[in-house]
C-alpha positions in Angstrom: -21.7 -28.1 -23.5 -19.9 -25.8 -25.4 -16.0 -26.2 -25.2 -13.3 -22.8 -25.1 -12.2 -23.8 -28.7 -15.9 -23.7 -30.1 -17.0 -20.3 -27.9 -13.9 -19.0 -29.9 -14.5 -20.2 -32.8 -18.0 -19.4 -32.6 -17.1 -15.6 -31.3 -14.6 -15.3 -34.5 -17.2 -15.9 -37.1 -19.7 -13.3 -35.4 -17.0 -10.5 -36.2 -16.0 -11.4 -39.6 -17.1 -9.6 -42.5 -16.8 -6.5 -40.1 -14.5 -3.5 -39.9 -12.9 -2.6 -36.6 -12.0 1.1 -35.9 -10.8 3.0 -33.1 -10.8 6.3 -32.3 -7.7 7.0 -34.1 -9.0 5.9 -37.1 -11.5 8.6 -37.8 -11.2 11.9 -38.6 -14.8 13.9 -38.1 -14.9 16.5 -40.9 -16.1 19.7 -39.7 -19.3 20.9 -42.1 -19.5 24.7 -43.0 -21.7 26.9 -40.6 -22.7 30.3 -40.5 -22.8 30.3 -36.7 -20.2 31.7 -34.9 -19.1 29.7 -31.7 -20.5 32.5 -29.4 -24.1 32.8 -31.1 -24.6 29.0 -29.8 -27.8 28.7 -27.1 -27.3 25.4 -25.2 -29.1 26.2 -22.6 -32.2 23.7 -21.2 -34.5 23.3 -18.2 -34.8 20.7 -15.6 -38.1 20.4 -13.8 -38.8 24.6 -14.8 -35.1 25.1 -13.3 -33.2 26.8 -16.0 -29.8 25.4 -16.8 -26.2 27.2 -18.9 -25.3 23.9 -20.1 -26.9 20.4 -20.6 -25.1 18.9 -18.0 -26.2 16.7 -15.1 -24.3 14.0 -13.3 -25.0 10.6 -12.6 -25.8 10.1 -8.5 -23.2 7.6 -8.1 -20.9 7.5 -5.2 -18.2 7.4 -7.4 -19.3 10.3 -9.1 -21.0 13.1 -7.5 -20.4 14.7 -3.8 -20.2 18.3 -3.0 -17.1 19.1 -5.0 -18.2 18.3 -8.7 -21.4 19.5 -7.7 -20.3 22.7 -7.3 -17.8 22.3 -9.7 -20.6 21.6 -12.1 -23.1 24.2 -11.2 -20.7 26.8 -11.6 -20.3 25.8 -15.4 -24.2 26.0 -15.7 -24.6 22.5 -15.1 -26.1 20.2 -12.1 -25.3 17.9 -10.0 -27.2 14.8 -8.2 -25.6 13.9 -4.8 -25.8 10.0 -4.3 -27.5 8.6 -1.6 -24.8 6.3 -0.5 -24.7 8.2 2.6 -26.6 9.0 6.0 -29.4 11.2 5.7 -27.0 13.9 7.6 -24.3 13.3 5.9 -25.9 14.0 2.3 -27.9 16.9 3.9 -24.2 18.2 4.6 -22.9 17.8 1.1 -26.0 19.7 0.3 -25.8 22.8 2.5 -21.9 22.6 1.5 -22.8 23.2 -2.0 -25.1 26.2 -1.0 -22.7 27.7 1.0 -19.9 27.4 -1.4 -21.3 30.3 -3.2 -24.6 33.2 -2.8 -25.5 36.4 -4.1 -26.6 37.4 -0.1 -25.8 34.7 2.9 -29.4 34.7 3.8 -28.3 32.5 6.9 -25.1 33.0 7.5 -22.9 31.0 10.3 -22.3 33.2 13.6 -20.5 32.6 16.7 -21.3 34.3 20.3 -18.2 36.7 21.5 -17.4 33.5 24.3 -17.1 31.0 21.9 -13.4 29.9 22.1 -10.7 31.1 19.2 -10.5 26.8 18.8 -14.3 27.1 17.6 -14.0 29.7 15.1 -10.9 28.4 13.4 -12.8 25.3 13.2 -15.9 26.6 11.8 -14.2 28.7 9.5 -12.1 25.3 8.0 -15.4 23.6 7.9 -17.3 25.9 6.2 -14.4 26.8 3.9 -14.7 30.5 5.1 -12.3 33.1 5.8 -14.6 34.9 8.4 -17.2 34.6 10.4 -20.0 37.0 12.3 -19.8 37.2 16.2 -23.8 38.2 17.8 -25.1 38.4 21.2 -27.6 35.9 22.3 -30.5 38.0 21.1 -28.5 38.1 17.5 -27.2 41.6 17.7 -24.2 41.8 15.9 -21.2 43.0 17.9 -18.3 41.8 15.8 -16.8 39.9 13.1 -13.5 37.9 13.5 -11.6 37.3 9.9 -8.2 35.6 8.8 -6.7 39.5 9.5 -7.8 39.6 13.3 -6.3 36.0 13.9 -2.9 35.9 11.7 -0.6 36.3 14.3 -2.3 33.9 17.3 -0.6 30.6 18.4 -2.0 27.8 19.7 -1.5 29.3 23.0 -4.2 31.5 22.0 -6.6 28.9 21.5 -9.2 28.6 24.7 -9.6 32.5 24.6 -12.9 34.0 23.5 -13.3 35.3 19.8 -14.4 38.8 21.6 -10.7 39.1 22.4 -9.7 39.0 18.8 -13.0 39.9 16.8 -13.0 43.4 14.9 -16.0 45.7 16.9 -14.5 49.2 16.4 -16.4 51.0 13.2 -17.7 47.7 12.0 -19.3 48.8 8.3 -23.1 47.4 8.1 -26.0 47.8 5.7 -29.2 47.8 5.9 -31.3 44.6 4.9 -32.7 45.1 1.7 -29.0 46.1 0.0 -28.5 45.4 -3.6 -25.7 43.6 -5.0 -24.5 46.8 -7.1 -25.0 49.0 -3.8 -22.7 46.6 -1.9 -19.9 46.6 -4.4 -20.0 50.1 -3.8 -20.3 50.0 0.6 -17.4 47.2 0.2 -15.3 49.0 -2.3 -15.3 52.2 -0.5 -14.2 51.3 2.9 -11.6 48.4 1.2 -13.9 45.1 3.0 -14.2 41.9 2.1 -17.3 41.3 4.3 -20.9 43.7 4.3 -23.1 42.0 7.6 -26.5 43.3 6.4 -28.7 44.2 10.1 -31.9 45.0 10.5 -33.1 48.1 12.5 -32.2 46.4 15.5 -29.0 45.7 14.6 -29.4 42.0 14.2 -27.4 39.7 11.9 -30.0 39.3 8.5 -27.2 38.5 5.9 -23.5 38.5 4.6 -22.8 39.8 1.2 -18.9 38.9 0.8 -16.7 40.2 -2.1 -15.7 36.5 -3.1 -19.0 35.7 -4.0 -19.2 38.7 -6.0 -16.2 37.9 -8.0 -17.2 34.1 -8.1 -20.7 35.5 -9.6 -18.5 37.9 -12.5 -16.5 35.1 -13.1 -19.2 32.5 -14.0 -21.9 34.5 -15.2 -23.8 31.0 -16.7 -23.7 29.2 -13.3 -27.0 27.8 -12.1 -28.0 29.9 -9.4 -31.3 29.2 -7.4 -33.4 32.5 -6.1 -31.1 33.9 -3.6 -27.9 33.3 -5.8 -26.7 30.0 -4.7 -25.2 27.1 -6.6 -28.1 24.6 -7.9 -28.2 21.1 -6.3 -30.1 17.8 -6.4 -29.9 14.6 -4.6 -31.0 11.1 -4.8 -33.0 9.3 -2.3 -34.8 5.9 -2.0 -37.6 3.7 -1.2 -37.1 3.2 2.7 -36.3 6.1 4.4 -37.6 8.4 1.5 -39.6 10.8 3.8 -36.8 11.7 6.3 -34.0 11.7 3.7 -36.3 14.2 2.0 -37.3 16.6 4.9 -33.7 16.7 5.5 -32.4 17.8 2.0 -35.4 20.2 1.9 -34.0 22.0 5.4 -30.9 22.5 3.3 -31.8 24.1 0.7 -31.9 20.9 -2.0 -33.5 22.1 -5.7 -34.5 18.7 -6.6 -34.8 14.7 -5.6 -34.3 11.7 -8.1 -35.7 8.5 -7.0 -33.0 6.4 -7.3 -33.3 2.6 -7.6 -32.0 -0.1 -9.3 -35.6 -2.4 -9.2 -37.7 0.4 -10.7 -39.4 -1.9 -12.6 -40.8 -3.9 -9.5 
């Protein structure tokens, strides 16, 4: 048995003859280039999925939930969700992600005109949004209540329907099948945050919304999927792989990482 004095002993003579440094202690000498900062390409892909920046983070519950996935993505990166969670609440995190940003809402989140002014306000600070669409029960659109419509309520105000507060009159619409450039213009001209795109029915087909726009100008290298949202994966397991996967894939997840920590087995 090998007694405190000897391990130390026996540690000491393992490190001698070598130099320890710390960070401090070096200085790394920058070599001449001809490349300018700006004329760098860093860019890579990840399973044909093309990434700003080689960045992706670890799926640790420590590490990655919504927020630095987004954060990430919009820096051309991507992040892995960790699977320390219920299947619903990880398929959250990842339709949290997608919603945080889009080139066109392709789904967005609508209220009927008797849901109560409690429900919006509720939906709105889930969803992180500052309006929301109001449609009929066949999906027409017939309003849209916003921050604006609802500065001035109390909490008196609360149990009365959205359709008391919602904006109706000369709501601004466009037709499905809008570009981005052609809604900067619709938006800019009638001074609107929010463009509902209907179809020839008038029902709700899409939001286009000036924050997304400027979140898009803004971060011009972030990892966008097809319809202009943020880029997300997520890890799952070896037990309930096939519902944790159907799940994420209703979401809108880009990717899946088995994640184990007996691979090898």
């Amino acid at each position: 048995m090998t007694t405190p004095n000897r391990a130390l002993e026996h540690n000491s003579k393992l490190f001698e003859g070598f130099e320890s440094l710390t960070f401090d202690d070096l200085l790394v000498v920058p070599g001449w280039s001809e490349l300018l900062p700006h004329e760098v390409d860093v860019s890579t892909s990840l399973a044909g999925m093309g990434l700003g920046v080689p960045l992706l983070s670890a799926a640790m519950d420590t590490v990655t939930e919504a927020p630095l996935a987004i954060a990430l993505a919009r820096e051309g990166g991507i992040g892995v969700l960790h699977r320390n969670l219920s299947v619903e609440d990880q398929a959250d995190h990842v339709e949290r992600v997608k919603l945080s940003q889009s080139g066109m809402i392709t789904a967005p989140v609508s209220l009927p005109p008797t849901a109560s002014l409690a429900d919006a306000e509720l939906v709105m600070s889930r969803h992180k949004i500052s309006g929301v669409p109001i449609c009929d029960p066949s999906g027409v659109l017939v309003g849209i209540l916003t921050n604006r419509d609802v500065r001035f309520c109390t909490s008196a105000d609360d149990a009365r329907p959205v359709s008391d507060f919602m904006t109706s009159e000369g709501l601004v619409t466009a037709p499905l099948g809008t570009t981005l450039d052609e809604a900067v213009q619709i938006l800019h001209r009638h001074r609107i945050e929010k463009l509902p795109l209907v179809d020839t029915a008038g029902r709700l087909g899409g939001l286009i919304t000036v924050k997304d726009i400027n979140k898009r100008i803004e971060k011009p290298n972030a990892s966008l999927d097809e319809q202009g949202r943020l880029r997300v994966g997520a890890a799952v397991g070896v037990t309930d792989t096939v519902e944790r996967v159907e799940a994420l894939a209703d979401k809108g997840v880009d990717f899946v990482v088995i994640d184990t920590a007996h691979g090898h087995t």
